[in-house]
N, C-alpha and C positions, 0 to 999 in steps of 0.2 A: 341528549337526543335532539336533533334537529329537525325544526317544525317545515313538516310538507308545504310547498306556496300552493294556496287554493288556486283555480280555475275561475276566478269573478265572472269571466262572462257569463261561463255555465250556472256559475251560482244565479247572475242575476236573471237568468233565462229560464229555469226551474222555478222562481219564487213567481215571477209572473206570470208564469202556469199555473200556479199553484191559486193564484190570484183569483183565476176568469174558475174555478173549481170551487162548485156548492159546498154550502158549510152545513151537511147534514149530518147528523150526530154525532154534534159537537156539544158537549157539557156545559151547563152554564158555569161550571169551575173555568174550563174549559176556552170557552166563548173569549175573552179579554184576554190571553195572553196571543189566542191566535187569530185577534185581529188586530193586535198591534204588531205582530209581526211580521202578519200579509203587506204592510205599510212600512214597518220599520226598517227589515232586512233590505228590501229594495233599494231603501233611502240610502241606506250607511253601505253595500256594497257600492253602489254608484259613486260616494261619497271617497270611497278607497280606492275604486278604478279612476278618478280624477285627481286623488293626493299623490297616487305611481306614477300620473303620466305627468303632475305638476315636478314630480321627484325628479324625473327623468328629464323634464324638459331644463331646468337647475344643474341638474351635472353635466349638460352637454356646456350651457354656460359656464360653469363653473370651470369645465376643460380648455373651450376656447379662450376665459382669459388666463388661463396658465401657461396657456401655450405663448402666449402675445407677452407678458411677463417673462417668459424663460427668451421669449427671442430678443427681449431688451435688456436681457442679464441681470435680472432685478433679484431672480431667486436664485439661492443657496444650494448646492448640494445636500446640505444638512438640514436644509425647510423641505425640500422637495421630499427629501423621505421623508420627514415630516407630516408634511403634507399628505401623503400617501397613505401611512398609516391612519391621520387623522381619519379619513375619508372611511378608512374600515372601520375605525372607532363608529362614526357617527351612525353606521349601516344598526348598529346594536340599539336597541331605543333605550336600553338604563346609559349609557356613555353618551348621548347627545347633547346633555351641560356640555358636559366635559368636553368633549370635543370642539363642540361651537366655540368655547371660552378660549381654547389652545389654539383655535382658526384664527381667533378674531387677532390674539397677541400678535400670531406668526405674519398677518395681513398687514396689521399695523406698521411691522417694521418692514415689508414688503414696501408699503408705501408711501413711508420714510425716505426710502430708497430710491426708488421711481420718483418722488420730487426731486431729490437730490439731482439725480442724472439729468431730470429736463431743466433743474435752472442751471445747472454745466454745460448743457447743450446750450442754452439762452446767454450765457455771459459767453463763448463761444461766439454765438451769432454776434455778438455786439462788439467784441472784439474785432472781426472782422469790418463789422459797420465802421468801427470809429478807424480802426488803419485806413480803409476808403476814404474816409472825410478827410484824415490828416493829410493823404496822397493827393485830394483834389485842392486842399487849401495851399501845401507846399507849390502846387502847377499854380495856382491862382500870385500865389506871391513870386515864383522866380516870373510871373509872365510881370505883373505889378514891378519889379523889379528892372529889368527890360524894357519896360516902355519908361520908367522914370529915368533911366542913364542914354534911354535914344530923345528925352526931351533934353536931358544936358546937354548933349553933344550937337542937338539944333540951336539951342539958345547959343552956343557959343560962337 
């Protein structure tokens, strides 16, 4: 059976009505449980409409860098389902270990990976640097060359 998602707003919008409403006969068995509730409910729905939009605001990141990852070829075919799945796993709250620990591995080697490719890109760059260098030092010698056989030919 799968659990209906409550309405928070309305809940917390009910209990703070419920708040500004006289507490007459009310039991003193009574009295303590519904005055911690008039304070508590409030508290901890608030507390759950801040951890979904914290949730929410996490998966949008969590998308954008997979997106940025998949456009630098970092991830797998077989992570990205992966991946996918995990993300259902973690939605369950008994599977949230589980799933964080199976994130954390699959990330790990994600950025394994993504170092790998920037220092390729970087010995890349400097590859290029140094054929630069070697191209300006060869002009610097055939010129150094050049002028030391146009001083022979005035000396002589």
């Amino acid at each position: 059976m799968t659990e209906q998602k409550r309405d928070l707003a309305a809940d917390l919008e009910i209990c703070e009505k419920a708040m500004r409403l006289p507490m007459t006969g009310v039991t003193p068995d009574d009295w303590n449980f519904f005055a911690v509730a008039r304070e508590g409910w409030p508290h901890a729905i608030r507390r759950a409409m801040a951890a979904e939009a914290e949730n929410e605001r996490l998966k949008e990141q969590l998308a954008a860098a997979h997106a940025k990852l998949n456009d630098l070829g970092c991830v797998t075919p077989e992570e990205e389902a992966r991946l996918e799945k995990l993300l259902t796993l973690y939605a369950e709250e008994e599977r949230k270990e589980e799933a964080t620990r199976s994130f954390k591995r699959i990330m790990d080697m994600v950025n394994l990976r993504l170092e790998l490719k920037l220092a390729q890109e970087e010995n890349e760059k400097l590859k290029i640097e140094i054929k630069c260098l070697q191209a300006l030092f060869d002009t610097a010698l055939s010129g150094m060359e050049v002028d030391a056989l146009a001083e022979t030919e005035v000396s002589e």
